[in-house]
N, C-alpha and C positions, 0 to 999 in steps of 0.2 A: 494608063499605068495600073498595076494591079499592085492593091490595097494588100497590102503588110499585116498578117494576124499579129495583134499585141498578143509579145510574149510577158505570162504573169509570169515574175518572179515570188518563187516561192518566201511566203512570209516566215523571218527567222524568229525561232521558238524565242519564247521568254529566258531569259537569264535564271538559274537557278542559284541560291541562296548558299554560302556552303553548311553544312550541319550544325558547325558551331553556332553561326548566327539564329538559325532557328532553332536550335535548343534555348538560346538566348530570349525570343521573342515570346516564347511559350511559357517559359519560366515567367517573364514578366507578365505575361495574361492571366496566368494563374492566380499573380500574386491579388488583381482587381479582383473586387466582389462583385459576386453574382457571374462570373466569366465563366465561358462555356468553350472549348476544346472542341466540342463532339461535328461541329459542320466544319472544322478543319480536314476531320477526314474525304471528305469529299470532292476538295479541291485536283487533287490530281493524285498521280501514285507517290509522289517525293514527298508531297505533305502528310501523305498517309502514314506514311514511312515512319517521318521525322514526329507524327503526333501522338502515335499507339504510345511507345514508351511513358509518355507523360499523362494517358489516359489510365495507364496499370499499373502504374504506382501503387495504389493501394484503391483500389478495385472495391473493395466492398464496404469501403469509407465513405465511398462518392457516389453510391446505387443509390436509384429512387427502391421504395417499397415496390413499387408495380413493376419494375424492372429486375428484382431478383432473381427471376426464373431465367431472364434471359443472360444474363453474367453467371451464373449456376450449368447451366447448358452450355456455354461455351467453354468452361473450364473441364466438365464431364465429357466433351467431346477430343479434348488433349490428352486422357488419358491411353492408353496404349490398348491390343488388343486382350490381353491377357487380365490385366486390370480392370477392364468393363466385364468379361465374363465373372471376376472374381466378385464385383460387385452387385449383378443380378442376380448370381447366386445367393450371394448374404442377402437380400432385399427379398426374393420371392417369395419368402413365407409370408411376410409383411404386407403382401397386394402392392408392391411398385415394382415396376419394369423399365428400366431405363433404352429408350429406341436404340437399338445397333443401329450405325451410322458409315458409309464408306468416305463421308464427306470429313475432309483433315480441315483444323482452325488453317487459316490463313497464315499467324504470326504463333510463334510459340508464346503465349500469353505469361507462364505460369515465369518466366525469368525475368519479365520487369517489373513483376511485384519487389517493390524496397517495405513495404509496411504490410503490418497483421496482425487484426485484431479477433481475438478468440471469440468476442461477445459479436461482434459486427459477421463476423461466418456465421455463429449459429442464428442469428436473427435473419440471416438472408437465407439459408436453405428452411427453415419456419417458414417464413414468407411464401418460402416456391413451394413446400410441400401443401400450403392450402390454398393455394392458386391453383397445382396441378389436380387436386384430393377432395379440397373442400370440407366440410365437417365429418368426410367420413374419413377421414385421416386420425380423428381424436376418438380410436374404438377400439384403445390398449396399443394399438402396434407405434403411435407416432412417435415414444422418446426411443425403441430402437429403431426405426425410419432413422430419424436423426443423427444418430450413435454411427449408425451404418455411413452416414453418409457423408459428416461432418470426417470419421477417418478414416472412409478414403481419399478425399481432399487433401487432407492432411501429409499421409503420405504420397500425393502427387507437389506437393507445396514444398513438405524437406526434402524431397529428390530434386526437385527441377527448379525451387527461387531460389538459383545459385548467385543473385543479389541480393538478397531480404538483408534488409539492415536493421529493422524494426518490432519484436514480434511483443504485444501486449498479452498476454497468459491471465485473461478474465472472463473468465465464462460465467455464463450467463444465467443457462437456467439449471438448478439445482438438482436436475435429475439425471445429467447426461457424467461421463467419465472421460478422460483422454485415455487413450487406448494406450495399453500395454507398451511402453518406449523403443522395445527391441521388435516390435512388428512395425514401428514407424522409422525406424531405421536400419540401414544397413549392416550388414557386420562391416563391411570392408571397407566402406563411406560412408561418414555420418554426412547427417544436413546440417544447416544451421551457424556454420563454420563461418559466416562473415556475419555476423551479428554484432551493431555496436552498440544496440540499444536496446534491454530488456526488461518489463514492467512486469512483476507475477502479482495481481490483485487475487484474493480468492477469499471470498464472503463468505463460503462454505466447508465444511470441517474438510481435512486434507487428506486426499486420499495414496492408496501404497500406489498407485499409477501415479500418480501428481509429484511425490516422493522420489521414485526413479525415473521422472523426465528431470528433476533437478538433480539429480547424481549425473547423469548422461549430458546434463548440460554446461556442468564444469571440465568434463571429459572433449565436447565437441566444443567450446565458446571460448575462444582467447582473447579475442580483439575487444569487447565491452566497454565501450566507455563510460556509457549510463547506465545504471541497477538501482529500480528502485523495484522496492519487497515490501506488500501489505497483506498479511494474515490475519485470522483471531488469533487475540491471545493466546488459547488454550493451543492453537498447532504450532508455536514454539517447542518443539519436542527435542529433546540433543540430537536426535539424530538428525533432524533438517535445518538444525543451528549447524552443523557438522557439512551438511551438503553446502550451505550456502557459505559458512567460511573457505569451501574447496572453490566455489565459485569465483569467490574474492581472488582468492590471493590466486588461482590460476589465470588470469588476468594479465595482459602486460601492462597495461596504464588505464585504469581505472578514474576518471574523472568526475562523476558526478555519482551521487550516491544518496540512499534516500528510504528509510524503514518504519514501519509504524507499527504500533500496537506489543509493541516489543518488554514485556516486562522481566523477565530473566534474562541471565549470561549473555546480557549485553555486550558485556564486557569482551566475551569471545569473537564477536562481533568489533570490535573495534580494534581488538590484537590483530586481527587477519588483517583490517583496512591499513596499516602502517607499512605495509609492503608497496600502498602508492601513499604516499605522506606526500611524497614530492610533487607528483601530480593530482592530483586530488584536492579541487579547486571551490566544489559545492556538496555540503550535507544537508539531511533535512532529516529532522528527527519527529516524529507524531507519536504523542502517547508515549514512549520510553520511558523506562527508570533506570537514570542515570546515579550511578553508582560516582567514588572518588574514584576510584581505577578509571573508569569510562571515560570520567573527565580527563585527567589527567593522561589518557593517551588521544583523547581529540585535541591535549591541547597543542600535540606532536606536530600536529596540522600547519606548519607555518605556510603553507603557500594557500592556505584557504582565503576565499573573499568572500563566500555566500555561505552563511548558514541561518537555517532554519529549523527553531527551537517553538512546537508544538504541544503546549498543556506536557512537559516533560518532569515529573514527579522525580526528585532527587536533589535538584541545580542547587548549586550551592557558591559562593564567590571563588570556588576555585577553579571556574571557567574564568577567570579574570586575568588568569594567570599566560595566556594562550598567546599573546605578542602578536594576534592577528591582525594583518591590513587588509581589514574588512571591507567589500563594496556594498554588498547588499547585506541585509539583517532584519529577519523578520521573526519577531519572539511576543507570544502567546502562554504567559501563566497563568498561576489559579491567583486570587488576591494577596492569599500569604507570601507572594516570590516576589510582589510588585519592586522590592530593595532592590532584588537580584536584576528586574530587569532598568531599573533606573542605574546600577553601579555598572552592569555593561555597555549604557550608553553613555557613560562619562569615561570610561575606557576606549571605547573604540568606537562611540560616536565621530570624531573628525576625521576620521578616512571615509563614511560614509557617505554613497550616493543614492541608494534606497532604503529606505523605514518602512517596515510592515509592523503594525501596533493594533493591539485589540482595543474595538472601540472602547472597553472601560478604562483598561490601563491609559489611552489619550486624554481620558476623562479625568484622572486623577493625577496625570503627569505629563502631559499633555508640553505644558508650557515650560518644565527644566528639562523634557526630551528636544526640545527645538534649540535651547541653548547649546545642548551639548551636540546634535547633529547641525550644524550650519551650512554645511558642503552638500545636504540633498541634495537631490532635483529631483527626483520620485518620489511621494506619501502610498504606501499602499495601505489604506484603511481595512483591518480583515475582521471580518462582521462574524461572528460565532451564534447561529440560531438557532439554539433549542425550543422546538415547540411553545413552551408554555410563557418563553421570553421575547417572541420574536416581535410581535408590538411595541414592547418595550424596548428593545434593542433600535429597530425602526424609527422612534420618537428619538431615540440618541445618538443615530446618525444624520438625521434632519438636523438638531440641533449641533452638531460638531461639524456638519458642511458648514453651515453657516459660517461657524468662527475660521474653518479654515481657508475661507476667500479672502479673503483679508491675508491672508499670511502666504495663501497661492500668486498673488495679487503683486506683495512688497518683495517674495524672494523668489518669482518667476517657478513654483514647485508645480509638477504635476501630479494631480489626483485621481488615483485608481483604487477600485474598490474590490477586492477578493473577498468573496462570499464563502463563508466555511460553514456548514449545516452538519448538526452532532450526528449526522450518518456515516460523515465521512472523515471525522476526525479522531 
């Protein structure tokens, strides 16, 4: 008899997962520390697929330094051909030449960026231009190398992250400019148009560019839920009290909200926010002079539960007035207010579940704030370090740990420590 060749049957592929479960699994990997995404790609093309998106979320968040050049290079590579020629042009004078390339990204990279941060670009094209340069990059041409480079990014970023949800507006180093708002966008389409989140920090005096990307930005920005706004003092100007009340109230619901360093027409500032009263759920004030009007239309706020009252020269008991059912509450005065802030925690201590208290105010009232908050479950301790006090300050959180184990111990509260340094308050 002749011998039968085994027939192999073919081995039936692996089962594939459907998208939602692995959006599911990657979100949760994310969430462990220290986890890593990037050998996900390599698994197969479906995992490849399903992991790019969650790798470009915000891209220049998650770069090592030695890796800038090559998340710089892939995004210089998406741009179009018109756009690279535009860019070697401006660059030439400068001694950079970006390689023409026939080779196209794989994935459209620049549309699952959801966050952006202004300081974390220019720190990463830094990085690539003295990787690529070296010290002959610092020979007068590097801050317009950067200038040049940083906005053309930019507008590859508001044309094509027709996801961006997040944009932080804090740049970095003190020499560079955002480029003129009407080259960064289109007439016909602006970018920027799903944005729910936006941060304008700017350490440095304000410029007429910086000025018309916040006119342009009440113009393109509806959806916003969170706005928080930190300047100097001194760029409080009417005219960009004017841009940012246009930013307010063009707004459809406004949520969370958050300004510092704010010494005039506050108040303008606070008429605008009454157009979300309703929703409008968290303030955070730093530095402000709170005027009676200012009070008196925060106190409009009834649907607030989180406010936060930063070194705010003004408060007077007629924040008392406010009927707020408060959850969080975290207030930081000069000594002179210490009344003002013991009378709002006998007001709206019992709805609360978070305390933030400066370690002196705990120090001096420490023990009639515990009576009148009972319903914690959160202490956040916020430590205020000025240089010449931080020893001191140091000795007085050693010492009010201590007492507060005993009290973490008997009413199950957890202790968290927010660190405030007079740089940033």
């Amino acid at each position: 008899m002749s011998k039968r060749k085994a027939i192999k049957v073919p081995k039936a592929p692996s089962p594939l997962l459907p998208t939602e479960c692995m959006e599911q699994i990657f979100k949760h990997v994310l969430e462990m520390e220290s986890a890593r995404l990037h050998p996900s790609l390599l698994v197969n093309r479906y995992w490849c697929k399903n992991v790019v998106p969650f790798l470009w979320t915000r891209p220049f968040a998650l770069v090592s330094n030695q890796d800038c050049y090559k998340l710089l290079r892939t995004f210089l590579l998406c741009l179009d051909s018109q756009e690279h020629n535009l860019l070697n042009c401006l660059l030439k004078p400068y001694k950079i030449k970006i390689p023409s390339s026939n080779k196209r990204t794989t994935f459209n990279y620049p549309i699952y960026m959801q966050e952006l941060s202004l300081k974390d670009l220019e720190v990463c094209i830094a990085s690539t231009i003295h990787k690529w340069y070296g010290k002959s990059s610092y020979d007068g041409y590097y801050p317009y190398q950067m200038e040049i480079l940083i906005n053309s990014l930019l507008r590859l970023f508001f044309r094509g992250s027709t996801n961006l949800r997040f944009l932080n507006f804090n740049q970095y180093f003190n020499f560079l400019d955002i480029l003129d708002s009407t080259e960064l966008f289109s007439q016909t389409q602006y970018g920027l148009s799903q944005l729910t989140r936006l941060q304008i920090v700017n350490n440095e005096p304000i410029t007429r560019n910086t000025i018309h990307f916040l006119k342009l930005l009440s113009i393109t920005c509806k959806q916003i839920h969170s706005l928080e706004i930190r300047l100097q003092s001194f760029d409080y100007s009417t005219e960009v009290i004017n841009h940012f009340t246009n930013l307010i109230t063009s707004q459809r619901d406004l949520m969370e909200f958050s300004i510092a360093n704010i010494m005039i027409n506050f108040e303008q500032i606070m008429s605008s926010l009454q157009s979300h009263k309703i929703c409008l759920h968290s303030i955070k004030l730093d530095c402000v002079y709170l005027t009676e009007g200012s009070m008196n239309l925060l106190n409009n706020f009834h649907n607030l539960e989180s406010l936060y009252l930063y070194y705010c020269e003004g408060l007077t008991s007629t924040l008392l007035e406010g009927h707020f059912n408060l959850q969080n509450l975290h207030i930081i005065n000069s000594l002179k207010l210490q009344n003002v802030t013991l009378s709002m925690l006998q007001v709206y201590g019992n709805s609360l579940r978070q305390l933030g208290l400066n370690i002196h105010d705990l120090e001096v009232s420490g023990d009639m704030a515990f009576e009148c908050c009972q319903n914690i479950n959160e202490l956040v301790l916020i430590i205020y370090n000025p240089t010449h006090l931080s020893g001191y300050d140091t000795w007085k959180t050693e010492k009010w740990k201590e007492r507060l184990d005993t009290l973490i111990l008997t009413q199950k509260i957890n202790l968290s420590t927010l660190s405030i340094r007079d740089q940033t308050i």
